[in-house]
C-alpha positions as CSV (number, residue, x, y, z in Angstrom):
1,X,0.0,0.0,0.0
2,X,1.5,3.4,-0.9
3,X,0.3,7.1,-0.8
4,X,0.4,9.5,-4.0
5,X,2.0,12.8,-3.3
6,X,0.7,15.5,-5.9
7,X,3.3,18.0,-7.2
8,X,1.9,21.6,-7.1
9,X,3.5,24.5,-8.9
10,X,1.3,27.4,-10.0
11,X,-1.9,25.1,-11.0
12,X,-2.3,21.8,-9.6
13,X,-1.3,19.3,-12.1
14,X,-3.6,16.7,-11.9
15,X,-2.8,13.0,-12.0
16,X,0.7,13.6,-12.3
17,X,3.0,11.8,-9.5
18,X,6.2,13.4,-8.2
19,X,6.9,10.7,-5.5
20,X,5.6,7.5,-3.7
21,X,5.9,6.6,0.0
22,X,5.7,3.3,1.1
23,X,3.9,2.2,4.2
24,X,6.7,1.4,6.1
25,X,4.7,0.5,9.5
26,X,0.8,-0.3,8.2
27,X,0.2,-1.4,11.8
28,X,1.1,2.1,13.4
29,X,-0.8,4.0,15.8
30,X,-0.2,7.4,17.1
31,X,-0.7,8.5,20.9
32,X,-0.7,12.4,22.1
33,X,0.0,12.0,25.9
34,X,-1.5,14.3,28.3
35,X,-1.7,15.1,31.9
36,X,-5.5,13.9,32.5
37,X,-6.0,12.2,28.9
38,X,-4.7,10.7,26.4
39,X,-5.7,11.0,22.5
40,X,-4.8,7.7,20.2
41,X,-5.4,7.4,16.3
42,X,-5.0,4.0,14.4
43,X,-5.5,3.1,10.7
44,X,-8.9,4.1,9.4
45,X,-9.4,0.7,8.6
46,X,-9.1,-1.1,11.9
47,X,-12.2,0.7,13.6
48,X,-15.5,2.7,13.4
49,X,-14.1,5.3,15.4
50,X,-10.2,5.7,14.4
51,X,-9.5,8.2,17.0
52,X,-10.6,7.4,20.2
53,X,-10.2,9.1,24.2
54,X,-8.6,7.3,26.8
55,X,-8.4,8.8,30.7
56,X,-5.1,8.8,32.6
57,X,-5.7,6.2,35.5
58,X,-4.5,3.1,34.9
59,X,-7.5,0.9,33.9
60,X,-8.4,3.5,31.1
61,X,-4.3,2.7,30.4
62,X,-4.8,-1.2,30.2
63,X,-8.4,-0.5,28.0
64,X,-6.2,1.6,25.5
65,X,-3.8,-1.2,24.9
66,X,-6.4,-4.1,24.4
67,X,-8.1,-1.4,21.9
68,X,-4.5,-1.1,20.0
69,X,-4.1,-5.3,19.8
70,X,-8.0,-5.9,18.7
71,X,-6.9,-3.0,16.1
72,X,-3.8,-5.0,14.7
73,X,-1.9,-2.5,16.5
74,X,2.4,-3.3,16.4
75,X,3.8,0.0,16.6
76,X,3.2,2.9,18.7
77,X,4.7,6.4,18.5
78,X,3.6,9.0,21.2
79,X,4.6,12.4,22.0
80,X,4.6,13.8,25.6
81,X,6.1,16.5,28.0
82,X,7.2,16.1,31.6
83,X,6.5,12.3,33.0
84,X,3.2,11.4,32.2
85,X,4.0,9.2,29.3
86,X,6.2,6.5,31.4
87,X,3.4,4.4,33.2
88,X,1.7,4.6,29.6
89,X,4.7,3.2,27.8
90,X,6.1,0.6,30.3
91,X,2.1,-0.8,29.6
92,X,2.5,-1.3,25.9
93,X,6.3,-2.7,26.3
94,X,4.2,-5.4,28.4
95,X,1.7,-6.0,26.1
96,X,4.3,-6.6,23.4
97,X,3.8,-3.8,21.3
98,X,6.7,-1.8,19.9
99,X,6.6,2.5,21.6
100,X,8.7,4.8,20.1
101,X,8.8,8.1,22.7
102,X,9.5,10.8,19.9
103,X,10.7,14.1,20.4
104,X,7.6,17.0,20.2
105,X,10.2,19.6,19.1
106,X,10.7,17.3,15.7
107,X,7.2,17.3,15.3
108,X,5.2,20.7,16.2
109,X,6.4,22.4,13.5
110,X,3.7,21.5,10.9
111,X,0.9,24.5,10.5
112,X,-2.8,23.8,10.5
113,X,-2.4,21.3,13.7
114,X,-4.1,23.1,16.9
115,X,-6.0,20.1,18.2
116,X,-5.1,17.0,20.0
117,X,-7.0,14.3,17.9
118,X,-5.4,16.0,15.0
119,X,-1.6,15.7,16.6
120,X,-2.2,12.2,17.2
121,X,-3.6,11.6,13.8
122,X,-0.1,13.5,12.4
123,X,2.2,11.1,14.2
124,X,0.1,8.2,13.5
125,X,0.6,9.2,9.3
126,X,4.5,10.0,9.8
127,X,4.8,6.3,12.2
128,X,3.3,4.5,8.9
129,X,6.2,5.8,6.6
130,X,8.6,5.5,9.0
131,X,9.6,9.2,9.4
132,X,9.9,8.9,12.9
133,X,12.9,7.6,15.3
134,X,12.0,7.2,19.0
135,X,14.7,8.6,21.7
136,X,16.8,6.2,23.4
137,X,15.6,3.9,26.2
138,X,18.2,1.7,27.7
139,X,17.1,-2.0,28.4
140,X,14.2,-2.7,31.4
141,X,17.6,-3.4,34.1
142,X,19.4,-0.4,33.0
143,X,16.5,1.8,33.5
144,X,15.9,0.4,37.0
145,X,19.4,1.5,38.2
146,X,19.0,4.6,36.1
147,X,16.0,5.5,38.5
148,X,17.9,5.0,41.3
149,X,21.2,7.2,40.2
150,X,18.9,9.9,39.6
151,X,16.9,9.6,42.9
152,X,20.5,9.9,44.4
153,X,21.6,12.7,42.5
154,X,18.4,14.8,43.8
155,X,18.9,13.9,47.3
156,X,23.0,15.1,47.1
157,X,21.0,18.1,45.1
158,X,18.6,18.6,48.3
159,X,21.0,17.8,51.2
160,X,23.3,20.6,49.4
161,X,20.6,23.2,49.6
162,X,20.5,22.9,53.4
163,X,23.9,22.7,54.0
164,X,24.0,26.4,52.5
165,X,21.2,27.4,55.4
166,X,23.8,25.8,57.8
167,X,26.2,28.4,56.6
168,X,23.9,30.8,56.1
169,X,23.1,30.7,59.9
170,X,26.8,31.0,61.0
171,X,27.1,33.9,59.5
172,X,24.5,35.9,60.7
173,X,25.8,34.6,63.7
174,X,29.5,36.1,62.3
175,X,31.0,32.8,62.9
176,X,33.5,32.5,59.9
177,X,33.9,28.4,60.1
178,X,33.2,27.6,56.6
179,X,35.8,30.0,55.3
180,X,39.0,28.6,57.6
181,X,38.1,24.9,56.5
182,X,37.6,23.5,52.8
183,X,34.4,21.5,53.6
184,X,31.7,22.8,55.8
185,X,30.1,19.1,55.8
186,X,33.4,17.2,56.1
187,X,34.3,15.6,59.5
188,X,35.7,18.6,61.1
189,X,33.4,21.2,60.1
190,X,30.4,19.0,61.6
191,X,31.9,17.9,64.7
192,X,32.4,21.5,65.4
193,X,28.6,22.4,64.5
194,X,27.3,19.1,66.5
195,X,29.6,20.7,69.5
196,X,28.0,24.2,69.5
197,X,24.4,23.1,68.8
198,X,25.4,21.0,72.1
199,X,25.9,24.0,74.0
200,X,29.6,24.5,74.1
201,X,30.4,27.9,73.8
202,X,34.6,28.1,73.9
203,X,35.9,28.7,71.3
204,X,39.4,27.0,72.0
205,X,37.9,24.2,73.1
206,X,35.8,24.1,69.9
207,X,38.9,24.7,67.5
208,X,40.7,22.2,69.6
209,X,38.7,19.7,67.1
210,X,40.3,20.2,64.1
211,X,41.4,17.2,62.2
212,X,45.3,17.1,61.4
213,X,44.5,17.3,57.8
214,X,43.0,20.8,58.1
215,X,45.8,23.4,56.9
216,X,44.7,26.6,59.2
217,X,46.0,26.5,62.9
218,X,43.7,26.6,65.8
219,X,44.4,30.2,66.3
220,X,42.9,30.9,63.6
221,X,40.0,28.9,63.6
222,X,39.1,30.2,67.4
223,X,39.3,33.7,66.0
224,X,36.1,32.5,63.2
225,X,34.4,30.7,66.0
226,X,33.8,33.9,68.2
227,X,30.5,35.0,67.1
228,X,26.9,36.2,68.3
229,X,25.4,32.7,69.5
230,X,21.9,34.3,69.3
231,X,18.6,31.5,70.0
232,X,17.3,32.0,66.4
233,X,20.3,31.8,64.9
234,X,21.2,28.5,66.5
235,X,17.2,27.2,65.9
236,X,17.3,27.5,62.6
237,X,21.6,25.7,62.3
238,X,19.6,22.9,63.9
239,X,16.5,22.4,61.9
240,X,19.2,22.4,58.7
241,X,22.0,19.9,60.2
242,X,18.7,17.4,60.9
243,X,17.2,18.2,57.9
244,X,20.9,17.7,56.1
245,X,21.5,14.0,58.4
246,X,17.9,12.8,57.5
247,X,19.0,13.3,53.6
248,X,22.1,11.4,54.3
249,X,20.3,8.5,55.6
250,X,17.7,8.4,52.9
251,X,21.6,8.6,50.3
252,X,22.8,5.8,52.5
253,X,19.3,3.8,51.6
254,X,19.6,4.6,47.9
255,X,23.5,3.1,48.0
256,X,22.1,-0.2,49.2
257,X,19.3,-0.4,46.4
258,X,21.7,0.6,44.0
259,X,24.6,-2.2,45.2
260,X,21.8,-4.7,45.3
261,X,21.0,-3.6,41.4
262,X,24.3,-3.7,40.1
263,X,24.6,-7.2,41.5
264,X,21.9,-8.6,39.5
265,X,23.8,-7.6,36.2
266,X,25.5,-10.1,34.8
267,X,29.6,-10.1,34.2
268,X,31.0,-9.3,31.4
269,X,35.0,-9.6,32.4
270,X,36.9,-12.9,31.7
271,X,38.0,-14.4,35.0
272,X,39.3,-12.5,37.9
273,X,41.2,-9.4,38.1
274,X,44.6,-10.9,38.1
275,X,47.0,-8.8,40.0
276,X,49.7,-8.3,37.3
277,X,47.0,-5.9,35.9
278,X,45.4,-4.2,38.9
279,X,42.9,-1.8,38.7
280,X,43.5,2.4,38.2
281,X,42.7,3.1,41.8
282,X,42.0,7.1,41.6
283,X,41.0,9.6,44.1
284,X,37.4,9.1,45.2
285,X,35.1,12.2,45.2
286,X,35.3,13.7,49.1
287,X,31.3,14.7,48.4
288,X,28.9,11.7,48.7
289,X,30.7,8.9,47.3
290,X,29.4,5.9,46.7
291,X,30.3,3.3,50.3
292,X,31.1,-0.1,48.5
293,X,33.7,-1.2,45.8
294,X,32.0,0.4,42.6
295,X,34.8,0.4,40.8
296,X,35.7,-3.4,41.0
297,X,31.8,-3.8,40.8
298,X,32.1,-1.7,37.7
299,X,34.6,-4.2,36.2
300,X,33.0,-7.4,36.6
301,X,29.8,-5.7,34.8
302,X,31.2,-3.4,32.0
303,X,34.6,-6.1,31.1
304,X,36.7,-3.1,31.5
305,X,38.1,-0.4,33.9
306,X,37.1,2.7,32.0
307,X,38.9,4.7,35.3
308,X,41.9,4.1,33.1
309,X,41.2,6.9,31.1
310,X,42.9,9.9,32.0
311,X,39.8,12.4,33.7
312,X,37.4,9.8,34.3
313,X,36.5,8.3,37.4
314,X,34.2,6.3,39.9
315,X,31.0,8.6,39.8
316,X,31.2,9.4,35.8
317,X,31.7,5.1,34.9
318,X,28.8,4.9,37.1
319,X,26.9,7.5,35.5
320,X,27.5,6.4,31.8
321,X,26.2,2.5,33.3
322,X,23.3,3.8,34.3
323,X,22.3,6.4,31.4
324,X,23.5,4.4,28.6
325,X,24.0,0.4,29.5
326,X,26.0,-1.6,27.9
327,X,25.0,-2.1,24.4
328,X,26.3,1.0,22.9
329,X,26.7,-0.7,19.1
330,X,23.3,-1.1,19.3
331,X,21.8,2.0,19.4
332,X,24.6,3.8,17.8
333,X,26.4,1.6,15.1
334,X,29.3,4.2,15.1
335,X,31.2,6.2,17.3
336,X,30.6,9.6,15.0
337,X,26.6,8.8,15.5
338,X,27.5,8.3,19.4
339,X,28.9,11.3,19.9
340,X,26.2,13.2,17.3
341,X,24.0,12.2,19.7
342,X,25.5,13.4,23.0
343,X,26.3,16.9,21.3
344,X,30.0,17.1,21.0
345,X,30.7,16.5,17.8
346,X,30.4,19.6,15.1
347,X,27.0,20.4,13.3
348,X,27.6,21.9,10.5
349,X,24.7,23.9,9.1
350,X,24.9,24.0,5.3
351,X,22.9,25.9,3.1
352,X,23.1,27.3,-0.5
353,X,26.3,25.7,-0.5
354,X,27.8,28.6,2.6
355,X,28.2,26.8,6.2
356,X,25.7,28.8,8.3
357,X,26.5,27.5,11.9
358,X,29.6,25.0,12.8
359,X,28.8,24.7,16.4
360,X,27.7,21.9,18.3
361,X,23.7,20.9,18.5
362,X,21.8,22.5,22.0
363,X,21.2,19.1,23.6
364,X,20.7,18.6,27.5
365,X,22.4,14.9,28.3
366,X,24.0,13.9,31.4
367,X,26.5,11.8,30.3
368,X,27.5,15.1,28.1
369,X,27.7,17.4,30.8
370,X,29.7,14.7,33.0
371,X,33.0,14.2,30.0
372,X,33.2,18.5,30.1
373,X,33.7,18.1,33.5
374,X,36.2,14.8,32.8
375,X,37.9,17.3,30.2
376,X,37.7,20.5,32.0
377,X,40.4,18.4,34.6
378,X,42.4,17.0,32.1
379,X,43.7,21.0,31.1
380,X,46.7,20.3,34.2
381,X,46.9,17.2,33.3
382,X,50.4,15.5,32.9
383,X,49.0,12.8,30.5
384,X,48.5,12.9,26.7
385,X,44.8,13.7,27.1
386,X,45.9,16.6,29.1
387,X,48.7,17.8,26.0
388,X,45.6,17.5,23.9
389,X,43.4,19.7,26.0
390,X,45.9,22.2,26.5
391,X,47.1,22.1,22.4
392,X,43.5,22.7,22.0
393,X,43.1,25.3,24.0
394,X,45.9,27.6,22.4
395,X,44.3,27.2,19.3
396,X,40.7,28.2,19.9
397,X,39.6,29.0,23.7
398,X,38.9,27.1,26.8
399,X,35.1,25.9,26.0
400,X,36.1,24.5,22.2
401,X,38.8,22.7,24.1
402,X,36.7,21.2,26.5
403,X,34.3,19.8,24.4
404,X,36.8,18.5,21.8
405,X,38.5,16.8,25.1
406,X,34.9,15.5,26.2
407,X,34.3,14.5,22.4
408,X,37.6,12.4,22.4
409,X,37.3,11.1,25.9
410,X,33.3,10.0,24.2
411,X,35.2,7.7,21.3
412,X,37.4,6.2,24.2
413,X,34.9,5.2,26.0
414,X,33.0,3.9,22.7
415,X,35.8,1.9,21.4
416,X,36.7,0.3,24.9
417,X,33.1,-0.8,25.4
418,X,32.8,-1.8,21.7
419,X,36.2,-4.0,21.8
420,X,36.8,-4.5,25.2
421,X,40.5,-2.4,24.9
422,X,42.3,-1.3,27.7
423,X,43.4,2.3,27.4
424,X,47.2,2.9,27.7
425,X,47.9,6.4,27.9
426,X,51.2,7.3,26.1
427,X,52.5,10.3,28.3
428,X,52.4,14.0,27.3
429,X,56.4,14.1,25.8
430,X,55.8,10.8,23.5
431,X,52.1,13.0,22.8
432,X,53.5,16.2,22.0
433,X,56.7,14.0,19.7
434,X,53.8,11.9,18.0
435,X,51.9,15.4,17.2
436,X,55.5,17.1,15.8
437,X,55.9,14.3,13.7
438,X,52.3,14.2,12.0
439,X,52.6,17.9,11.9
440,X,56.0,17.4,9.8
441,X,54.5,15.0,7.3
442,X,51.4,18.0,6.6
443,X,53.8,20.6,6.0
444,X,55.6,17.8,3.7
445,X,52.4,17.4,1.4
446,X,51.6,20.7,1.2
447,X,54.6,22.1,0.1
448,X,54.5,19.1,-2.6
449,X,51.3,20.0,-3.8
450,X,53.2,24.0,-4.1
451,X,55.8,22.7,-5.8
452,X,58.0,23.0,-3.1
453,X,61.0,20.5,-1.3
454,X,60.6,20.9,2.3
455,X,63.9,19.9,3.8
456,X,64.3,19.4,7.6
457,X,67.7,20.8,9.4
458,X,67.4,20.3,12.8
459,X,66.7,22.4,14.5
460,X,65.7,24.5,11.8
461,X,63.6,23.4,8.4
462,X,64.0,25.0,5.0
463,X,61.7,25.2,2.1
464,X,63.5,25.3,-1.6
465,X,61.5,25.2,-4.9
């Protein structure tokens, strides 16, 4: 079955055919999600009434997807903002129907479409040709650890908030604590807080708890403890420190659910860890780090220690594991379509035959945001990542150095997961010798295709025609 497209230019030209789309997906339905209801659309041959209401609680849910299967129904593209479309689409995955969640912004563009029956209708038409590409969904496991790495990341968010009304509170009460030690929240800084919402008032006595690690003297840390310890002041210190300890607790009970996940995934390395080749042990993250052995946990699930890489560690490995799983080929066939999609790659804006815009695509992705952060430490970095980054950086600026960093540090992590590859960084002198070489053999060619001999003296190189 195909549709006719009519050409018009001027005066319709009747019966004359300019194009033919196949039906791709003849069994393709079309859902608009809403808040409080949702609007479907199937073929116009599978029902009476082709475009039908459904409520939002969950038995109108279960009635709209025995209505798709008695319709013939196989493929299912729906459109939504915010949340409401994820009880929706987790009951069509179990009914065994295929749901593409499509992006409205690639969609809403199209004039004459105010209504919802007629959105619905549009996505059920552009489903049947197969114009439409759903956005990615890891696998049913994935997304269960996915949910709890976020629900972490907006407790750490919300225990953060109140440790700024903790210092917020000292300094009305001009008690300068949080600017004589690094980390408010660290052990010092909350022994000293526990102390004085206890009722101990000397300040020598209250410096006197410094751990040895902290760099100022307890001089000075007596002089930022004498302050105005006025009632409401202290009240509202209190209220945060047990509002920032009950968020710790509920971060502790997220940990365990998120250990208990990660051992249900299966392993992917060969054997044990043999301890010729041990594992990159890095720095773990001071702030909210994760209690138990990720990284070795990371291993056994992933087949290799992406902490190798120079810039990435515990937290970002467990971030990528839980946005993007482990079947990267996939989804994205190549690296260049992996990192299109994360927005670090160029997107070169062509029209007329003139480049309108060269910059990266506007994307919000987590994984993303995480390798700037990987790259934006590599730019000290001793490490051939780190030669790149700064070599980079003297060419354009900072931020096109960062994301061509977090773009290379993307294909890494592609290629490793891909061919299961250990990375073996090379050092920033054999970098920068590897990058004078290739930079020889360029000026080479080109002064071949001038006409030219380029002959190398060293130190110095000459050019003779």
């Amino acid at each position: 079955m195909t549709i006719k497209i009519k050409k018009q230019s001027g005066k319709q030209k009747r019966g004359k055919v300019s194009s033919v789309l196949p039906l791709i997906n003849p069994n393709a339905a079309g859902i608009d999600v809403g808040a409080s209801e949702h609007y479907v659309a199937v073929p116009p041959d599978r029902d009476e009434q082709p475009v039908r209401r459904f409520g939002a609680f969950t038995e109108d849910l279960h009635a709209l997807a025995q209505w798709l299967l008695r319709c013939g129904v196989k493929t299912v593209a729906m459109e939504s903002t915010g949340v409401y479309w994820i009880p929706l689409y987790q009951i069509l995955e179990s009914q065994g129907l295929k749901v593409k969640l499509v992006n409205a912004r690639h969609v809403k563009h199209v004039p004459g479409r105010k209504s919802d029956v007629q959105d619905c209708q549009w996505l059920q038409q552009l489903e049947s040709f197969g114009l439409l590409s759903g956005s990615f969904r890891p696998e049913a496991k994935i997304c269960v650890l996915r949910s709890y790495m976020r629900q972490r990341e907006m407790l750490i968010r919300s225990a953060s908030r109140h440790v700024q009304q903790m210092q917020k509170a000292l300094s009305e009460m001009n008690i300068k604590l949080h600017h004589v030690i690094s980390d408010l929240t660290g052990q010092t800084g909350l022994t000293i807080v526990r102390a004085i919402l206890a009722g101990e008032r000397d300040r020598w006595k209250l410096a006197a708890m410094k751990d040895r690690r902290i760099k100022s003297d307890v001089g000075t840390i007596a002089k930022a403890l004498e302050g105005d310890y006025r009632s409401e002041h202290l009240f509202a210190l209190r209220q945060a420190l047990e509002i920032y300890d009950h968020y710790q607790q509920r971060i502790a009970e997220c940990d365990s659910e998120i250990f208990k996940e990660m051992q249900t995934l299966e392993t992917r390395a060969e054997g044990a860890l043999s301890s010729s080749a041990p594992l990159k042990r890095k720095a773990r993250s001071r702030h909210n780090p994760i209690p138990f052995d990720s990284q070795a946990e990371l291993y056994r699930i992933m087949g290799v220690d992406l902490t190798r890489i120079d810039g990435i560690n515990e937290a970002t490995v467990q971030l990528i594991l839980s946005e993007l799983g482990l079947d990267l080929c996939k989804k994205w066939p190549t690296e260049a379509q992996f990192t299109s999609w994360l927005g670090l790659c160029p997107n070169n804006e062509i029209s007329g035959g003139k480049v309108l815009r060269r910059g990266t695509r506007k994307v919000v992705n987590r994984v993303a945001n995480a390798l700037r952060m990987c790259a934006q430490s590599l730019l000290n970095s001793k490490s051939a990542l780190g030669a790149y980054a700064r070599r980079m950086r003297a060419k354009r600026d900072s931020q096109i150095a960062i994301t061509a960093t977090a773009h290379k540090l993307a294909r890494l992590i592609y290629r490793m997961l891909k061919y299961g590859e250990e990375y073996l960084d090379i050092g920033q002198e054999q970098y920068e010798a590897k990058y004078k070489v290739g930079l020889l053999k360029s000026l080479q060619r080109k002064a071949h295709q001038l006409g030219y001999q380029l002959i190398v003296n060293q130190p110095v190189a000459t050019v003779v025609p």
